[in-house]
C-alpha positions in Angstrom: 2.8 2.6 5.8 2.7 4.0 2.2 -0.7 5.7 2.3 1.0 7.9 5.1 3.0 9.7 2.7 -0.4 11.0 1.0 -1.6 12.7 4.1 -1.1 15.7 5.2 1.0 16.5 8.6 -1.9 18.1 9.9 -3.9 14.5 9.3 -2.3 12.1 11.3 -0.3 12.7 14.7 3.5 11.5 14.1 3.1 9.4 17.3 0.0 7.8 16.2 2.3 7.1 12.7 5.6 5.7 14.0 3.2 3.2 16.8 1.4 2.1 13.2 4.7 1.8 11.0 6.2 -0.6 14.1 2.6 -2.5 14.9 2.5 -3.3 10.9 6.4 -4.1 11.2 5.8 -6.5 13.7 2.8 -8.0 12.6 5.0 -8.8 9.0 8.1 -10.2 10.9 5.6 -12.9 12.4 4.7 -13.9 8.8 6.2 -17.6 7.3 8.1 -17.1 4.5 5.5 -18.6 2.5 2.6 -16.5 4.2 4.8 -13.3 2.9 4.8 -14.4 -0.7 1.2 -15.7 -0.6 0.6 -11.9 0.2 2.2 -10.6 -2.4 0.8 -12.7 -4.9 -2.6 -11.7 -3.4 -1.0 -7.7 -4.1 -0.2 -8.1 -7.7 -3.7 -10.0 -8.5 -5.4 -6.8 -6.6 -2.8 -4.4 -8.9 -4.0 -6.4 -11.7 -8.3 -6.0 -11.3 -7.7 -2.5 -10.1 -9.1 -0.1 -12.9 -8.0 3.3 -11.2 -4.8 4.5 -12.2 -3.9 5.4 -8.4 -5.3 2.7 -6.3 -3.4 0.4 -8.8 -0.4 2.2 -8.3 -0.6 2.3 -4.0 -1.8 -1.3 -4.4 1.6 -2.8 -6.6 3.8 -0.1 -4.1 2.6 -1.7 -1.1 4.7 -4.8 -0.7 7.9 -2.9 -1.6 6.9 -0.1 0.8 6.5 -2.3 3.2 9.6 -4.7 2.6 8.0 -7.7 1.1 9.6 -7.3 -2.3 12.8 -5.6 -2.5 12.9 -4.3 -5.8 11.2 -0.9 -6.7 8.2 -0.7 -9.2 9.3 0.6 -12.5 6.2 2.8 -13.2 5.5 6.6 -12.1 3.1 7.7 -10.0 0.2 8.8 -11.4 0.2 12.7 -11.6 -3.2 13.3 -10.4 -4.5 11.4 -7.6 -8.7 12.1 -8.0 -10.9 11.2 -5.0 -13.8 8.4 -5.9 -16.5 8.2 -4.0 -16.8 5.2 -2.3 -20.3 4.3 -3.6 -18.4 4.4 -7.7 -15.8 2.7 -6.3 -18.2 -0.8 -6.4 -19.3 -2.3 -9.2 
């Protein structure tokens, strides 16, 4: 899973993170073709409403991170990554 790559190694047991990747692997390889691109439609529509830099990136990376789309996104991470608390995080 992408957000994986922002934690520490410390953060998440590498057992607990390969059981995740395969669970989330399976669970995608069950999708219909057409249930696969209806999620990443619903992806770029989140990208698009997403007003942090960040979250917007994670959000558009998903689907290629996690083989929906096969082409990487053009754009550069955003070079600081701030923490939001989640009660500014709803408007």
């Amino acid at each position: 899973m992408w957000w994986l790559d922002t934690c520490d190694a410390e953060q998440v047991d590498p057992f607990v993170a390969v059981k995740l990747q395969e669970a989330t692997g399976a669970w995608l390889d069950e999708l219909a073709v057409g249930q696969r691109q209806r999620l990443v439609e619903v992806l770029g529509k989140l990208a698009a409403s997403e007003e942090h830099n960040g979250r917007r990136y994670e959000i558009r990376l998903f689907g290629f991170a996690l083989g929906l789309i096969d082409e990487e996104i053009e754009e550069e991470a955003p070079v600081v990554r701030e923490w939001i608390d989640p009660v500014n995080r709803i408007r």
